[in-house]
C-alpha positions in Angstrom: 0.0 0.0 0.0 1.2 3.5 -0.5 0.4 5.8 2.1 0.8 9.2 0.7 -1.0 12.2 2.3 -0.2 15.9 2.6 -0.7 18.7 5.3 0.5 21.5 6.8 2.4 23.1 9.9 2.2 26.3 10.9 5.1 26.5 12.9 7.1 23.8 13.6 10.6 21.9 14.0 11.8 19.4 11.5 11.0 16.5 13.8 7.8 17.5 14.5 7.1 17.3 11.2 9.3 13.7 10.6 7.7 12.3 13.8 4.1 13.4 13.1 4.1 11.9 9.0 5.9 9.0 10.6 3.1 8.6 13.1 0.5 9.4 10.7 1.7 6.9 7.8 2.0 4.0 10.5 -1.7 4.6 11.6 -3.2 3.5 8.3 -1.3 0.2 7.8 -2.2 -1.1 10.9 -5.7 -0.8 10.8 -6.1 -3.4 7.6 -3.9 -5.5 9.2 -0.7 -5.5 7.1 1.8 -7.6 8.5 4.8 -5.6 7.5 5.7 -1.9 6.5 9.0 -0.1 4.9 9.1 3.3 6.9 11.4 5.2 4.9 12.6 8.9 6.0 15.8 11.3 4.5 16.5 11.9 8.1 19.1 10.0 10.1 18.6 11.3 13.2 15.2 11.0 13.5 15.3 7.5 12.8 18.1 7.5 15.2 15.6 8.7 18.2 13.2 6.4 17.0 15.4 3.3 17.3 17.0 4.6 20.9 15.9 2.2 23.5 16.6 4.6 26.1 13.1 6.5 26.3 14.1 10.0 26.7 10.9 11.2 28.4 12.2 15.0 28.6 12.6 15.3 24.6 10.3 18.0 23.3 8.6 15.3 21.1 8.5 12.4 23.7 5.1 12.1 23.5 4.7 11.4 19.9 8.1 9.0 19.8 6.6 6.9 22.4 3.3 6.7 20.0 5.2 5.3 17.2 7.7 3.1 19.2 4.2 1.7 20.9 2.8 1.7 17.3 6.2 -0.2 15.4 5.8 -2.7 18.1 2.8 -4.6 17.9 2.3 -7.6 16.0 4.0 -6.6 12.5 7.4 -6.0 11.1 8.4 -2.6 11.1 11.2 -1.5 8.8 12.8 1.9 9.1 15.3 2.9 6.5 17.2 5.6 6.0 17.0 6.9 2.0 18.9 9.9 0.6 17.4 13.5 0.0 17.7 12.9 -3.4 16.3 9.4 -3.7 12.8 10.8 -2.0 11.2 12.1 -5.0 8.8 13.4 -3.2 10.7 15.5 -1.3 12.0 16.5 -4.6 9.0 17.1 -6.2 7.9 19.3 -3.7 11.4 21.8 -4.2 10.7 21.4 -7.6 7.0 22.8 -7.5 7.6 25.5 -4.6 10.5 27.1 -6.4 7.8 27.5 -9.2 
């Protein structure tokens, strides 16, 4: 399945933003009951935090990591892969269209 959706922040840090399409492209996969998922993001250290074992409950996005560790944890396989900025053509796409 490809989960594509678009939105918008008014103000926000980049891991909001990583965190919260993360979050919000897990939700839909789980629901039909897909028994594995390729999470892919252009952003090392968010994956990073992601994969941390040690909770960090002060982080100013603790909230919506422990949703998505509690989320990649059930009963499926979760993959998260790093890919390069310039591999994500949607990412791409987007620079593309903006500069417009």
């Amino acid at each position: 399945m490809d989960s594509r959706f678009s939105g918008s922040f008014s103000i926000a840090t980049n891991f909001l933003v990583e965190f919260s399409v993360i979050w919000r492209g897990l939700q839909p996969d789980w629901d039909p009951g897909y028994g594995s998922i390729i999470m892919e993001s252009d952003s090392q250290t968010t994956l990073d935090l992601i994969a941390d074992t040690n909770q960090n409950d002060f982080h100013p996005h603790a909230n919506l990591l422990s949703l998505i560790r509690k989320l990649s944890s059930l009963s499926w396989v979760v993959s998260f892969n790093h890919t390069l900025r310039e591999e994500n053509e949607c990412v791409e796409w987007l620079k593309v269209w903006r500069r417009r």
